[in-house]
Biopython code that builds the backbone (N, CA, C, O; Angstrom):
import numpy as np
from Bio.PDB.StructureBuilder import StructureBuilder

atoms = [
    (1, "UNK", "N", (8.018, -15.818, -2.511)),
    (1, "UNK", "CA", (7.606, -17.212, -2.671)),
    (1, "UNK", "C", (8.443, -17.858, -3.767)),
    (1, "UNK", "O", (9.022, -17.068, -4.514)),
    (2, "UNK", "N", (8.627, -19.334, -4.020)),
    (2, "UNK", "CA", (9.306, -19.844, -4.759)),
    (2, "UNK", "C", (8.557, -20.189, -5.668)),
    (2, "UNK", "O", (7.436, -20.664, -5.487)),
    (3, "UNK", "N", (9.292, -19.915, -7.177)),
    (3, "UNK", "CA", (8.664, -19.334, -8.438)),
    (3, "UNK", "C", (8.427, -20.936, -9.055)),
    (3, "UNK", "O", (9.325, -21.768, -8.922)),
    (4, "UNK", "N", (7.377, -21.214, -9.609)),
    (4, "UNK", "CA", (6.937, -22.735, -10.415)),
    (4, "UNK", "C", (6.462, -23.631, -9.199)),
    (4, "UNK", "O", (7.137, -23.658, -8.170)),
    (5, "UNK", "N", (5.509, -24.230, -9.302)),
    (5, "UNK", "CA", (5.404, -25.609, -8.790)),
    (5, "UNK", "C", (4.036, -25.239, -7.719)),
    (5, "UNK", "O", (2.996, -25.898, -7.688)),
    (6, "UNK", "N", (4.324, -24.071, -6.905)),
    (6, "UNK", "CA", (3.532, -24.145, -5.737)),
    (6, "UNK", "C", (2.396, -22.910, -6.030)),
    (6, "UNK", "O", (2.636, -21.849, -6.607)),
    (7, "UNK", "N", (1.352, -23.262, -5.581)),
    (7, "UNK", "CA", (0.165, -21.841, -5.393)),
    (7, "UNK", "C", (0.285, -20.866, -4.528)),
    (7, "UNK", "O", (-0.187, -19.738, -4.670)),
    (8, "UNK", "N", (1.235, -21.461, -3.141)),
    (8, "UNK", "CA", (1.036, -20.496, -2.613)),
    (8, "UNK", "C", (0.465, -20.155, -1.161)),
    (8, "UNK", "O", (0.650, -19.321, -0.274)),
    (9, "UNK", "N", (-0.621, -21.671, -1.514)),
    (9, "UNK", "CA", (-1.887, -21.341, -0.429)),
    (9, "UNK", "C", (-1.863, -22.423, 0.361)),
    (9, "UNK", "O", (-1.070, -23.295, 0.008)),
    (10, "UNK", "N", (-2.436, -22.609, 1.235)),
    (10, "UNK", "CA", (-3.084, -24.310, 1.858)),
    (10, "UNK", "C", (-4.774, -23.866, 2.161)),
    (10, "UNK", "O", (-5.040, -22.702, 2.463)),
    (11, "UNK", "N", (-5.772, -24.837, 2.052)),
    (11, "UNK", "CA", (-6.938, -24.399, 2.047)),
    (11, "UNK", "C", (-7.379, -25.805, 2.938)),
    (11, "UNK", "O", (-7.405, -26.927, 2.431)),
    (12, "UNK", "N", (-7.632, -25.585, 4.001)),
    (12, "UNK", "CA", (-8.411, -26.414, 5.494)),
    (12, "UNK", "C", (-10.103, -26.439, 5.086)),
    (12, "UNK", "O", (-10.944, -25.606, 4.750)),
    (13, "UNK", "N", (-10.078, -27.222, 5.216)),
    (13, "UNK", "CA", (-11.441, -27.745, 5.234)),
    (13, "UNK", "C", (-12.419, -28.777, 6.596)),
    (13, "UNK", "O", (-12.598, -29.993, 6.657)),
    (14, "UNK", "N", (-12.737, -28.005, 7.240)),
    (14, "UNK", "CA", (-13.333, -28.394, 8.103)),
    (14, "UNK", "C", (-14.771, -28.990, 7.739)),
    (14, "UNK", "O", (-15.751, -28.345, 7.368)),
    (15, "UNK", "N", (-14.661, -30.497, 7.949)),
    (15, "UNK", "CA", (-16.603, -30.907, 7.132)),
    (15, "UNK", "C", (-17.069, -31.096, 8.574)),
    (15, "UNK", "O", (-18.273, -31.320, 8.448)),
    (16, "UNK", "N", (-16.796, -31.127, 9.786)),
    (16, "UNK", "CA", (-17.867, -31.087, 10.849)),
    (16, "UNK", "C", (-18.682, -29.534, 11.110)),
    (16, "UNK", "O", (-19.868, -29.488, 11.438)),
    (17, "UNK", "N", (-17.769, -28.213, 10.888)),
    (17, "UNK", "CA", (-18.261, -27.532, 11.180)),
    (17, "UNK", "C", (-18.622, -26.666, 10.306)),
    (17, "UNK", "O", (-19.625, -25.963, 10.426)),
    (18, "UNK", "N", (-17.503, -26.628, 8.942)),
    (18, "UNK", "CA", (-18.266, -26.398, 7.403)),
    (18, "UNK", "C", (-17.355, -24.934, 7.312)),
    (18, "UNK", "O", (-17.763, -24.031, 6.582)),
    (19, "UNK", "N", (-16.072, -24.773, 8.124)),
    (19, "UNK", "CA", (-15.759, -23.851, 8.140)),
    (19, "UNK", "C", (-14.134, -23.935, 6.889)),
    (19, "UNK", "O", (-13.158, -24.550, 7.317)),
    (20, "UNK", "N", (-14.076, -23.483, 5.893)),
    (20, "UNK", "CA", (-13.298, -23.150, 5.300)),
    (20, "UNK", "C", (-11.969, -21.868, 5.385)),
    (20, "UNK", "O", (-12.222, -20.712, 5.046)),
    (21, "UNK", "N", (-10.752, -22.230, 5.819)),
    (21, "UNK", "CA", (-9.629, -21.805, 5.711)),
    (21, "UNK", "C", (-8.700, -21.530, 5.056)),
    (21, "UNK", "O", (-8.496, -22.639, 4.561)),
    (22, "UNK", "N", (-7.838, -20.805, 4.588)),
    (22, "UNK", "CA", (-6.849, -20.591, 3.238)),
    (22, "UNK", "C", (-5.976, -19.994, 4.044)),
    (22, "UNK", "O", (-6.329, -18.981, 4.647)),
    (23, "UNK", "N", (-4.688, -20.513, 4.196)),
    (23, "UNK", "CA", (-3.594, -19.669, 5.006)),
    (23, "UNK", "C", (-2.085, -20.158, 3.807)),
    (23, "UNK", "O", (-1.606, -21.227, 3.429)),
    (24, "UNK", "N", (-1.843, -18.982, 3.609)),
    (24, "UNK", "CA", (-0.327, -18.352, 3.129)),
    (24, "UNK", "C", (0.823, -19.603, 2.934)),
    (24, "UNK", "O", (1.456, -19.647, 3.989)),
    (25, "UNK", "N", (1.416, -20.811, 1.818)),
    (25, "UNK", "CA", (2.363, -21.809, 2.374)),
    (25, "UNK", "C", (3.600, -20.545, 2.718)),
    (25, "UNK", "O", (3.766, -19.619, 1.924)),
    (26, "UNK", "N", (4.102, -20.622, 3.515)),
    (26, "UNK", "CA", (5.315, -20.277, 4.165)),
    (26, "UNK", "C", (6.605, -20.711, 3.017)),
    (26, "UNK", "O", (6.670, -21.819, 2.486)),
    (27, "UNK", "N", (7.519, -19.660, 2.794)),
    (27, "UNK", "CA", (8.656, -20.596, 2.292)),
    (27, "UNK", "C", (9.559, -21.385, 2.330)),
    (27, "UNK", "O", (10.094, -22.124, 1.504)),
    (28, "UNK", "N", (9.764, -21.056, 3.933)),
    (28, "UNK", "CA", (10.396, -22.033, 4.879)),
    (28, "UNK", "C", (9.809, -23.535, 5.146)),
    (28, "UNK", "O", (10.377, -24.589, 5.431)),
    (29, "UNK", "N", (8.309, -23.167, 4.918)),
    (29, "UNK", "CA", (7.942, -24.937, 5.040)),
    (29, "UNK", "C", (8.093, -25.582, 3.522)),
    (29, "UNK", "O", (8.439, -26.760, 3.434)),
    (30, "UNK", "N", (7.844, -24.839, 2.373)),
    (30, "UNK", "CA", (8.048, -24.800, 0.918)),
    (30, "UNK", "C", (9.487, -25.718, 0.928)),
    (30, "UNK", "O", (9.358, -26.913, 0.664)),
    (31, "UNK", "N", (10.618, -25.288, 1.172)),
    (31, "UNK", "CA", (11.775, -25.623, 0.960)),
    (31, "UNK", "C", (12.485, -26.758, 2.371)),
    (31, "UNK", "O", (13.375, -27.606, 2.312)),
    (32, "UNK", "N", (11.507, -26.229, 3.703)),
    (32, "UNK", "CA", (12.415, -27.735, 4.361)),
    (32, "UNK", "C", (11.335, -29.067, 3.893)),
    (32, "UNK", "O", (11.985, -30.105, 4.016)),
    (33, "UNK", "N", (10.237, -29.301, 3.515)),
    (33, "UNK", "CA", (9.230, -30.433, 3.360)),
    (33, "UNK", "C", (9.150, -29.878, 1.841)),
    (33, "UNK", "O", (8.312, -29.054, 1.475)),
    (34, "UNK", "N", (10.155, -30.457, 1.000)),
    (34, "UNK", "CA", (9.669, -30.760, -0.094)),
    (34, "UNK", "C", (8.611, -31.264, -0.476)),
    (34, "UNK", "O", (8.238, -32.109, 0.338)),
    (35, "UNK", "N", (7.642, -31.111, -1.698)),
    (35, "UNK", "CA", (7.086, -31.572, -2.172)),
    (35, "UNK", "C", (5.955, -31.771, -1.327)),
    (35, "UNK", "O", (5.959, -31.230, -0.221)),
    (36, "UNK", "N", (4.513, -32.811, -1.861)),
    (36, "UNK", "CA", (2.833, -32.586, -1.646)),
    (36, "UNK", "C", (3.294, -33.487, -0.112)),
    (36, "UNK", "O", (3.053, -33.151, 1.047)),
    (37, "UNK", "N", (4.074, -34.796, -0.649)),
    (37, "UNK", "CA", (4.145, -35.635, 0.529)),
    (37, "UNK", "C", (4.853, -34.917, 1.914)),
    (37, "UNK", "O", (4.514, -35.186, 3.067)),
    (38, "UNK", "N", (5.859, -33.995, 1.546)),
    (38, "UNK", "CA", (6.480, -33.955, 3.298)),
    (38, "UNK", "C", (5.886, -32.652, 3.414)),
    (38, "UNK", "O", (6.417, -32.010, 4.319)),
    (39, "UNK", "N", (5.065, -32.101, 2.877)),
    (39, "UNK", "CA", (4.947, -31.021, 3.466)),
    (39, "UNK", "C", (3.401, -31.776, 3.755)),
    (39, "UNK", "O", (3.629, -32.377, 4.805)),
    (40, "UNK", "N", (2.376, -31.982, 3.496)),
    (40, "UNK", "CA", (1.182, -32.730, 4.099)),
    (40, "UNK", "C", (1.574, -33.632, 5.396)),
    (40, "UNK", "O", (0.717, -33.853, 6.252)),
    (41, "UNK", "N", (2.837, -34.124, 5.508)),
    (41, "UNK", "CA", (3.362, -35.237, 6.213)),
    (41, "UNK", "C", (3.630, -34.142, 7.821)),
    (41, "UNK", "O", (3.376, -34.490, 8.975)),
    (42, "UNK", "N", (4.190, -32.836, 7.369)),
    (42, "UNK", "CA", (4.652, -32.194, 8.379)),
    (42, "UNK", "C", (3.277, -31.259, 9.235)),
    (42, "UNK", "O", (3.269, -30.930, 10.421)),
    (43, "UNK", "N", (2.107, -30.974, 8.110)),
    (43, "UNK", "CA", (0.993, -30.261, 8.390)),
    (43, "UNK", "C", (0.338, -31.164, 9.477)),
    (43, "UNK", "O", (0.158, -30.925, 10.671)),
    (44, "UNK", "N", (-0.031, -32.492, 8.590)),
    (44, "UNK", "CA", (-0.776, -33.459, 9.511)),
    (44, "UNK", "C", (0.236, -34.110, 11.483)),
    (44, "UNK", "O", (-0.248, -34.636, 12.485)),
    (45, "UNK", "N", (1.490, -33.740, 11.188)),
    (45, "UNK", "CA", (2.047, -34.190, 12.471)),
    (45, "UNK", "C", (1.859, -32.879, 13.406)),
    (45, "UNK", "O", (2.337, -32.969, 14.537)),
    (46, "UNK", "N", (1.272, -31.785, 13.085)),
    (46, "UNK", "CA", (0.931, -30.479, 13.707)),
    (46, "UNK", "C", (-0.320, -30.973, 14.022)),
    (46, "UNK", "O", (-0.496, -31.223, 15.214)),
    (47, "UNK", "N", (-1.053, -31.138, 13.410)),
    (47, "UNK", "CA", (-2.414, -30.999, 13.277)),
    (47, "UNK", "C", (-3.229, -32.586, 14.241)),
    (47, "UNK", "O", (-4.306, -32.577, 14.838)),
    (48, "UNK", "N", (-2.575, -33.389, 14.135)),
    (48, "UNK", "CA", (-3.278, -35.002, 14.935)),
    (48, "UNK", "C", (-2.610, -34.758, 16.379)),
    (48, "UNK", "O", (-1.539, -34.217, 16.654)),
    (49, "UNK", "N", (-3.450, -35.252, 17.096)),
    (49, "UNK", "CA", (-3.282, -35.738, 18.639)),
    (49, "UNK", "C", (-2.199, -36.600, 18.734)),
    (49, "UNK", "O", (-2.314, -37.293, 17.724)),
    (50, "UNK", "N", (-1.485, -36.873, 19.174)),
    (50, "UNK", "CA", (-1.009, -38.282, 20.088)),
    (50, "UNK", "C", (-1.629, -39.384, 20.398)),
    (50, "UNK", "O", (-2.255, -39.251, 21.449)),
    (51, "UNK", "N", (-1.755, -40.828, 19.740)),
    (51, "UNK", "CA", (-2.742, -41.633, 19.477)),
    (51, "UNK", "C", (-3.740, -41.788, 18.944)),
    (51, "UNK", "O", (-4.140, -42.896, 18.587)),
    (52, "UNK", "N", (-4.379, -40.675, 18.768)),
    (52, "UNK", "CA", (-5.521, -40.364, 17.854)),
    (52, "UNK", "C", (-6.328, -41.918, 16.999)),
    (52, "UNK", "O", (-5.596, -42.577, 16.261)),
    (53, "UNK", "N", (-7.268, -42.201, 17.120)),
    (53, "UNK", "CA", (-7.900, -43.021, 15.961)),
    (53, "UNK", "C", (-7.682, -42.950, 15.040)),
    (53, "UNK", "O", (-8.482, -42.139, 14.573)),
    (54, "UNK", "N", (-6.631, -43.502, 13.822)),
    (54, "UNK", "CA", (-7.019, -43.436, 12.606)),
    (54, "UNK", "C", (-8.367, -43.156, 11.951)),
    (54, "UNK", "O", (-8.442, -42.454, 10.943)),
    (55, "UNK", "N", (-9.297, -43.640, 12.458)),
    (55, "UNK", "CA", (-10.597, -43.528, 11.828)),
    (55, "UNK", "C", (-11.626, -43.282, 12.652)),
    (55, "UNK", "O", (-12.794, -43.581, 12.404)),
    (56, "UNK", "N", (-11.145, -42.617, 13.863)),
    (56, "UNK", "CA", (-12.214, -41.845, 14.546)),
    (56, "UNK", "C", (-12.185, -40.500, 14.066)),
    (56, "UNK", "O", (-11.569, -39.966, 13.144)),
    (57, "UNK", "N", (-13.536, -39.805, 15.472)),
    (57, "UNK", "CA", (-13.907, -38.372, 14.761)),
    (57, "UNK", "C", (-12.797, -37.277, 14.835)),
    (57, "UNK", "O", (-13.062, -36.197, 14.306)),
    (58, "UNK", "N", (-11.552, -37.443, 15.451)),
    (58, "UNK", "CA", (-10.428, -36.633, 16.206)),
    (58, "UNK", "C", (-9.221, -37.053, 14.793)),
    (58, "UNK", "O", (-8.216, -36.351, 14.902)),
    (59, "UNK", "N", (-9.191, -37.496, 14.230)),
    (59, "UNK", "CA", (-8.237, -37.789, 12.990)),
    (59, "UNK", "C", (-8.544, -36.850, 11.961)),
    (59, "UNK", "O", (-9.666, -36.355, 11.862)),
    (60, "UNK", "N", (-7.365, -36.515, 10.997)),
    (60, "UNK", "CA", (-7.732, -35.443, 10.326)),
    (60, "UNK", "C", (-7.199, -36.199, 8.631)),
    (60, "UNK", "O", (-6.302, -37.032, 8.506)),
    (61, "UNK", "N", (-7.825, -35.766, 7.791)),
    (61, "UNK", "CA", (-7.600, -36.572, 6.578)),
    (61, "UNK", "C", (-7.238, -35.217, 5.600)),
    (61, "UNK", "O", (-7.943, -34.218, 5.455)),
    (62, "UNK", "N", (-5.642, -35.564, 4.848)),
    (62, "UNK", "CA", (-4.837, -34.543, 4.201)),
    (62, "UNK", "C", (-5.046, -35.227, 2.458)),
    (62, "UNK", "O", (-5.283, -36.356, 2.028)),
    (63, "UNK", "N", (-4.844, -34.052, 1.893)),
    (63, "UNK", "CA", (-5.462, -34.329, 0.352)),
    (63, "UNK", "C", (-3.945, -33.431, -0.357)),
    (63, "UNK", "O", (-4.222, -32.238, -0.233)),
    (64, "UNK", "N", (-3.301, -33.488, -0.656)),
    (64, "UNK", "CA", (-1.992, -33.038, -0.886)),
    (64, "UNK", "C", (-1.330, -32.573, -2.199)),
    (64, "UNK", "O", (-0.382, -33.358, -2.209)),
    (65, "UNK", "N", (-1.199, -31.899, -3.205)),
    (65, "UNK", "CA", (-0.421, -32.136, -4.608)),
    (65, "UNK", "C", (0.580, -31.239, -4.159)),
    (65, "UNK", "O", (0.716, -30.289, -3.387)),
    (66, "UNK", "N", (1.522, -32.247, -5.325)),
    (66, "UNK", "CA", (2.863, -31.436, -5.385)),
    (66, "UNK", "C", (3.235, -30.151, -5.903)),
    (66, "UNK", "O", (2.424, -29.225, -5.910)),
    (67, "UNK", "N", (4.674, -30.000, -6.436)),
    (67, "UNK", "CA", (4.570, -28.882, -7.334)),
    (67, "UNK", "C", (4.950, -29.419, -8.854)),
    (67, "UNK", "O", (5.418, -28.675, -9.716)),
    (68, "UNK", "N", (4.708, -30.669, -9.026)),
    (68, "UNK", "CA", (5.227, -31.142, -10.477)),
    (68, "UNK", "C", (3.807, -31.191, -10.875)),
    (68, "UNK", "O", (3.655, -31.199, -12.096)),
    (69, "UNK", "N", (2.588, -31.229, -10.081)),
    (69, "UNK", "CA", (1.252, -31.271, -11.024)),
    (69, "UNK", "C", (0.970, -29.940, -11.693)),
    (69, "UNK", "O", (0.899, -28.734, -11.458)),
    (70, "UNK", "N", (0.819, -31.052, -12.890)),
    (70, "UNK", "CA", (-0.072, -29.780, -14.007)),
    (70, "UNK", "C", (1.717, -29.330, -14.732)),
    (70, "UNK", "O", (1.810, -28.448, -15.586)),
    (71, "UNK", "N", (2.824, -30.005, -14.272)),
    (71, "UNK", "CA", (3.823, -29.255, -15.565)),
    (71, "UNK", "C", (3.918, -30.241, -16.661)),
    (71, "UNK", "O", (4.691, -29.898, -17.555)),
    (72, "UNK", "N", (3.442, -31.161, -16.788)),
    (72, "UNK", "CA", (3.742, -32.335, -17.423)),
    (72, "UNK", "C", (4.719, -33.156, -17.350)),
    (72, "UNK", "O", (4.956, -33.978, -18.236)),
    (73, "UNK", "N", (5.580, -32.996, -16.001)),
    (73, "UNK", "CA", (6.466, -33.502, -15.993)),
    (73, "UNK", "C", (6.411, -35.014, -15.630)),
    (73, "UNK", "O", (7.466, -35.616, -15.433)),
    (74, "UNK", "N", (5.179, -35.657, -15.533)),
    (74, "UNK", "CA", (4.566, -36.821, -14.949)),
    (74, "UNK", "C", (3.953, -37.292, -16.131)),
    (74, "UNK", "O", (3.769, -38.502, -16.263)),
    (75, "UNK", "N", (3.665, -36.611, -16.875)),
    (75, "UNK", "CA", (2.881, -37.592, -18.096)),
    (75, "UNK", "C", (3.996, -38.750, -18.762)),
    (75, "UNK", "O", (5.217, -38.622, -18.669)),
    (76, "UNK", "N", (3.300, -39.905, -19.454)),
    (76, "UNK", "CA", (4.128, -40.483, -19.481)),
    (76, "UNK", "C", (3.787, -40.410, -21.536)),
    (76, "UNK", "O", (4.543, -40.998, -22.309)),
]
sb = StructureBuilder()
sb.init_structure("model")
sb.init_model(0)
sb.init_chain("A")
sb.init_seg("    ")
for serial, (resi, resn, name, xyz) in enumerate(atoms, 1):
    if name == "N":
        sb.init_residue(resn, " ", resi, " ")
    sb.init_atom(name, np.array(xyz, "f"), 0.0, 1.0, " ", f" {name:<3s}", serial, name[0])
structure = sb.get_structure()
């Protein structure tokens, strides 16, 4: 795995059925989807239907951090 920035993990959260997931980040997705945004960006284009409702029950809502949280490299 690539050393600083990342945990490691992704953790799914299912609130209709209450079922909780934790699967392995890959390093290959680590390094082609930089960062919280393209790699959430690439999870969620796996994960949604084709047309899907934004805000129906079939839409899936991604919660994302990078790997600069928590180094301070953002404080101002």
């Amino acid at each position: 795995m690539i050393k600083g920035g990342y945990a490691g993990k992704l953790l799914f959260v299912n609130l209709t059925d209450g079922i909780i997931d934790s699967k392995p980040l890959s390093e290959e997705l680590a390094v082609r989807f930089v960062g919280g945004y393209g790699i959430g960006a690439r999870i969620l284009h796996e994960m949604m239907k084709k047309g899907v409702d934004p805000l129906g029950p079939d839409s899936v809502l991604g919660i994302v951090s990078g790997p600069l949280n928590a180094t301070g490299a953002l404080a101002m």
